[in-house]
C-alpha positions in Angstrom: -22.0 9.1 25.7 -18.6 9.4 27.3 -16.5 12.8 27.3 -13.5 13.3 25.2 -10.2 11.4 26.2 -8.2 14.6 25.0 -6.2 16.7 27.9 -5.9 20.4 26.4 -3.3 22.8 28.2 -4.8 25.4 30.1 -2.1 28.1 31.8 -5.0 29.8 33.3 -5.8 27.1 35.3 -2.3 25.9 36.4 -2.4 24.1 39.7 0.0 21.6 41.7 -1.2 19.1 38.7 -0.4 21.5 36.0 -1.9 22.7 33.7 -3.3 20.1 31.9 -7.1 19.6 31.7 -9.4 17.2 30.2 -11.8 18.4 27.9 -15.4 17.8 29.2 -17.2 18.0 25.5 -19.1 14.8 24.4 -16.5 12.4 22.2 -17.5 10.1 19.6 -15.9 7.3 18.9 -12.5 7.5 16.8 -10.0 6.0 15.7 -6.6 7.2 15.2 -4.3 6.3 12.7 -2.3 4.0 15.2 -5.4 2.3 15.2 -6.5 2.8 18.7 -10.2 3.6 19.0 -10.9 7.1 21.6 -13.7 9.2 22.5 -12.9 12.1 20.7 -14.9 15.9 20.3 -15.5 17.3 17.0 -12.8 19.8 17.6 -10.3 17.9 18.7 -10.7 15.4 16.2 -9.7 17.8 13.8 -6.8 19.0 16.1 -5.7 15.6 16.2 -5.7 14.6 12.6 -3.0 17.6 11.9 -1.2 16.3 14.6 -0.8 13.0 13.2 -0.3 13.9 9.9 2.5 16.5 10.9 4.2 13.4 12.5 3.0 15.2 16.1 1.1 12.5 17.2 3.4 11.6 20.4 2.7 15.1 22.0 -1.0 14.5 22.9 -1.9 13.8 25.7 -5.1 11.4 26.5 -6.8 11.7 29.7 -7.3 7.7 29.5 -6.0 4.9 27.7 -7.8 3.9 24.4 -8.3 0.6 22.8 -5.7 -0.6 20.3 -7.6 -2.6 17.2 -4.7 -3.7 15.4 -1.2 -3.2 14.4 -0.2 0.4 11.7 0.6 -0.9 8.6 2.7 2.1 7.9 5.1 3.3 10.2 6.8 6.8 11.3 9.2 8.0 8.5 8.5 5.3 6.5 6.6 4.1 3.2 3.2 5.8 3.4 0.3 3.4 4.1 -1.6 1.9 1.0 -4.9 4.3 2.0 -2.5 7.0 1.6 -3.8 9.1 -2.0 -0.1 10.0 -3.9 1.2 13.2 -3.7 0.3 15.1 -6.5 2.9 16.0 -9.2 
């Protein structure tokens, strides 16, 4: 199984190519809400779910490209996708 695509900031281990690093836990397959599928560790899936839903998506960082699938049908700021559950009131 291949290692997780996520690069995780380590200031510890800051060098001449910074400090990112990638992570070298076992991913499973994912795929975002972009749709674009990743190798992705149990942690950082998590991680990367709040990310996405608190509109943080374009600060990750990915140690490789992943494999778009298709096109969003919702879009950043805008109407919420239809397998978006209403708010609550």
């Amino acid at each position: 199984m291949a290692a997780c695509d996520v690069l995780y900031h380590d200031p510890a281990h800051a060098g001449p190519g910074g400090a990112w690093r990638p992570c070298s836990a076992r991913g499973a397959v994912w795929t975002d809400p972009d749709l674009v599928l990743r190798f992705v560790c149990d942690k950082h899936r998590r991680q990367l779910t709040a990310l996405h839903a608190a509109g943080l998506a374009d600060r990750i960082r990915w140690a490789r490209d992943g494999l778009a699938i298709g096109t969003p049908t919702h879009t950043q700021g805008g109407s919420p996708c239809a397998s978006t559950p209403p708010a609550s009131t």
